[in-house]
N, C-alpha and C positions, 0 to 999 in steps of 0.2 A: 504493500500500500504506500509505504513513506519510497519506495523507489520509485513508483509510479507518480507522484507528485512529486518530485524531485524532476521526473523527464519532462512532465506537465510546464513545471516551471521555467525549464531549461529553454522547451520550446517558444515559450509566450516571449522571453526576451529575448529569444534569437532572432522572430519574428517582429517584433516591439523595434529593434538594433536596424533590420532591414528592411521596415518600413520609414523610418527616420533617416537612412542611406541613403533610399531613394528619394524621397523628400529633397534632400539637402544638394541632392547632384541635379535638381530640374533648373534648370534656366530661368528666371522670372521676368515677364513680357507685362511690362503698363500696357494697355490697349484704351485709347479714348474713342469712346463713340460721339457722333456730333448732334446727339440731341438725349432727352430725360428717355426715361426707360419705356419702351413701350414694344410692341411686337417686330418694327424694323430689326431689332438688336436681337433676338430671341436666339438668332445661332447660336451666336456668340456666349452666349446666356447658357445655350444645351454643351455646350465645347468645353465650359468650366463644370458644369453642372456632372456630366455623364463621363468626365476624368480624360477626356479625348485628349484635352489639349497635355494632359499629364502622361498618356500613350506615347505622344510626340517628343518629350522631355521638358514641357513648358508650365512654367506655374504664373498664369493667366491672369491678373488685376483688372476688371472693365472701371473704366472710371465715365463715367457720363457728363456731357457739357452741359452747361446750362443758359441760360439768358445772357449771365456775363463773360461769363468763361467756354471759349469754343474748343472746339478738338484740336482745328490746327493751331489756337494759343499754346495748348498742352505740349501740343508738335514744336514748334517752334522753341518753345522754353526749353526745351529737353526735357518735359518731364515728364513724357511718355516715350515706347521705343515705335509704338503704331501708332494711326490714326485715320477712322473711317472719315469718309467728308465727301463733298458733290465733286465730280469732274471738273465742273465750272468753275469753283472754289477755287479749287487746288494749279488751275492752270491759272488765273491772274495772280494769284500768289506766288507762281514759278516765273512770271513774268516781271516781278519786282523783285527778282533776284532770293527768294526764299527759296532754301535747296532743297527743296521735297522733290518725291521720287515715288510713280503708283507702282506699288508692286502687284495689287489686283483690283480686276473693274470685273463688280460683283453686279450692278444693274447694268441692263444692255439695251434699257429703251429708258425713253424718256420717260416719267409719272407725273407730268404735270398736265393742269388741264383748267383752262380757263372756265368757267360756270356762271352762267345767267337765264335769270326768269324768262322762258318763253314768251311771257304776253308782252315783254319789253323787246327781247332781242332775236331777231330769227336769221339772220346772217351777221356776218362779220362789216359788212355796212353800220348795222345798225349801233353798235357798239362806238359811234363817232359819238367826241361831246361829253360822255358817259364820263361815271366814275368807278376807276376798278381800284378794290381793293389788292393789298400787296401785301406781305409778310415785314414786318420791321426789321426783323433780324438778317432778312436779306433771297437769296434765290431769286431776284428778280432777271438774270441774262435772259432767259426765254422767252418769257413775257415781253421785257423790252423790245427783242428779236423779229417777236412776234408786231407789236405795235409798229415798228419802225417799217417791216417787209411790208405791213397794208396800209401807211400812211396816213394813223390814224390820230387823231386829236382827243387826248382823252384827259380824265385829273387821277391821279397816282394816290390813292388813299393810303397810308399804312396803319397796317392794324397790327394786334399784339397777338394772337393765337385762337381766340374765337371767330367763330362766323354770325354773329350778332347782327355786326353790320349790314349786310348781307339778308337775314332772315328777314328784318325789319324796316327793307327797302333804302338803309342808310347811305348803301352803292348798289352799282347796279350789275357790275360783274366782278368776281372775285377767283383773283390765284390760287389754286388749292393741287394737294395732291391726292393725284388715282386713287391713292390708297390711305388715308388720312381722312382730310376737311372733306373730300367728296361726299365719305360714305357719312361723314356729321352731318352734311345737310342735308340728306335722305332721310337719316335718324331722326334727325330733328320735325319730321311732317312733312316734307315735298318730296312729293312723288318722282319717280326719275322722266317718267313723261312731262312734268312740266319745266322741267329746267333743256337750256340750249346751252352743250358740252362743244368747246374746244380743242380736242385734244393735240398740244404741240406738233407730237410726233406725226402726225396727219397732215402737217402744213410746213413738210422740210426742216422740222428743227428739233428731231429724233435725238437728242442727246442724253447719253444714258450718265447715271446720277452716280447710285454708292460706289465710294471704291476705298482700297485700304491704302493708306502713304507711310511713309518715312523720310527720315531725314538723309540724304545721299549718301554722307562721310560716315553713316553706322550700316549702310547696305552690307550683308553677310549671305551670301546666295545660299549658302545651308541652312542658315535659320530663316530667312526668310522662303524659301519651299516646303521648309517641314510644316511653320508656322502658317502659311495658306492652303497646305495639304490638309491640316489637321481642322481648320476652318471651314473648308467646303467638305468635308466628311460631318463635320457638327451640323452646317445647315442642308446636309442630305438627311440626317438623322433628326432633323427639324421636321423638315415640310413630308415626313415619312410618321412623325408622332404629335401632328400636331394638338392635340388636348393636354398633351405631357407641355409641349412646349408653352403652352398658352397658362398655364398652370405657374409654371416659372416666372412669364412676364407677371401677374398678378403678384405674384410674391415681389419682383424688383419692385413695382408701381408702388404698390401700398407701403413698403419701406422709406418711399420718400413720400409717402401722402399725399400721392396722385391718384385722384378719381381714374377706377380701376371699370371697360364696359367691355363685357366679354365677346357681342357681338362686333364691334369695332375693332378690335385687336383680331377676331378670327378675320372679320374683312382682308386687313394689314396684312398679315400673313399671306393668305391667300392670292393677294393681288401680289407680294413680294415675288414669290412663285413663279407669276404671269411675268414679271421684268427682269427675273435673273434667267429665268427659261424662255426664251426666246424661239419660237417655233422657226420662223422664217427669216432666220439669219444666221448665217456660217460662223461662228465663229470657236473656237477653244474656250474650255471653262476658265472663266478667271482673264481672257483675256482683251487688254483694251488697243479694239479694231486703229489700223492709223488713219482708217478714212474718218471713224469717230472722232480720234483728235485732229483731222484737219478740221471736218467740220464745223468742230468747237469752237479751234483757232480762229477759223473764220467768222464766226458768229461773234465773239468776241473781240475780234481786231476791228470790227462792223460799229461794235459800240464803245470804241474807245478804252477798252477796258486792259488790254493788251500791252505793258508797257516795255518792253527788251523780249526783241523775239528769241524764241526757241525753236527746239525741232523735237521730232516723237522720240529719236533718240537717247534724246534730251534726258527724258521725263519719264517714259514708260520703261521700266526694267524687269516686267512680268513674263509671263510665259508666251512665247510669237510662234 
């Protein structure tokens, strides 16, 4: 009996010893996502959660931005080694000499989609004059893109993260995304018959959004393939469990005291799905097309936005 708990013993800390080994030999990855917790980040969320990213050797931090504090702040600070953010983002920021570097373009369509009451707006005409609302915190290249390619005379509302404005005739079309403010203003009472949808990607200005950056001078082509290998296994293992996954986002939300709606967030997801899966377009997973980044470039050099050119080179260091 006392030799048998003696082996008992023996094993518990030998076990104890090379759990703690392991542990102390993972690598540790800051990871800033660019906005509060909600179902866009849920991979990411299943990658710490289901030990994936611990599979790969990484001991995974999500740190989230908030109103004041963005991702590519975090980037830029060094105070993270990743950081998800828009294409758009990330290229006028490369354009004023910030040395980020994508290492994966996880959306591959555009998710934005201009929104307006039918009984006011039935073509792109009618939208002259008008007031569209905008996000304060920014994403406006498309829009802008958008307004300037049809000549249009509009007033630039911005607003803070509600669609208020908006329900209660305050403006008259508002910037939302696919997967997001869309599926809030349906939540909210309007039917989808009644609203008149824009969507970018329909009108030449297809530009695809999340992707994962770094800072150039910390590029390590082994940690950085293991670390987006191990990322698009998480969000295979996402949009494969999604109630497990949507389970998690709840638990991030409510830790920060964000109104948690569980129809909204499966929306999120779902539509994520639709932009990272891309039926009718060639490309490699994880990979950002260089017709995409001319495209951008050009959208962007369109609106001034552009300041020291670059090349795809440059900036994309992902998988070709």
């Amino acid at each position: 009996m006392k030799k048998s708990l003696i082996y008992l013993c023996v094993v518990f800390v030998s076990l104890s010893i090379n759990n703690i080994n392991a542990q102390s030999n993972l690598k540790k990855i800051r990871f800033a996502v660019h906005w509060m917790p909600q179902a866009q980040f849920s991979g990411y969320y299943i990658g710490v959660d289901k030990g994936i990213y611990k599979k790969y050797g990484f001991d995974v931090e999500i740190i989230h931005s908030t109103s004041s504090v963005t991702s590519q702040d975090l980037l830029l600070d060094g105070k993270v080694d990743f950081a998800s953010m828009f294409l758009t983002t990330a290229m006028v920021l490369r354009s004023y000499n910030a040395p980020i570097i994508n290492v994966a373009q996880l959306s591959q369509r555009c998710g934005q989609v201009l929104v307006a009451k039918n009984n006011k707006i039935k073509e792109i005409a009618n939208l002259n004059n008008k007031k569209i609302g905008i996000w304060k915190s920014g994403f406006d290249e498309i829009l802008m893109s958008f307004i300037n390619k049809n000549k249009l005379n509009v007033k630039i509302v911005l607003i803070n993260s509600t669609i208020n404005l908006f329900l209660f005739d305050g403006i008259e079309a508002m910037n939302t995304m696919w997967f997001n403010e869309y599926h809030s203003i349906i939540n909210a009472g309007i039917n989808e018959d009644e609203l008149k949808t824009f969507f970018f990607a329909d009108y030449g200005l297809d530009i695809p959004e999340d992707g994962i950056y770094m800072l150039q001078n910390n590029f390590d082509k082994e940690t950085v393939d293991k670390f987006i290998k191990a990322t698009f296994e998480a969000w295979n293992y996402t949009f494969e469990n999604k109630e497990e996954a949507i389970k998690l986002v709840e638990i991030e939300m409510k830790a920060q005291n964000i109104a948690f709606n569980k129809s909204q967030q499966v929306w999120m997801l779902n539509r994520l799905h639709d932009l990272f899966y891309v039926k009718d377009k060639k490309y490699l997973k994880g990979q950002l097309l260089e017709s995409d980044f001319e495209n951008t470039y050009n959208i962007l050099t369109d609106l001034n936005r552009i300041n020291n050119s670059f090349n795809y080179v440059d900036f994309y260091f992902g998988i070709k």
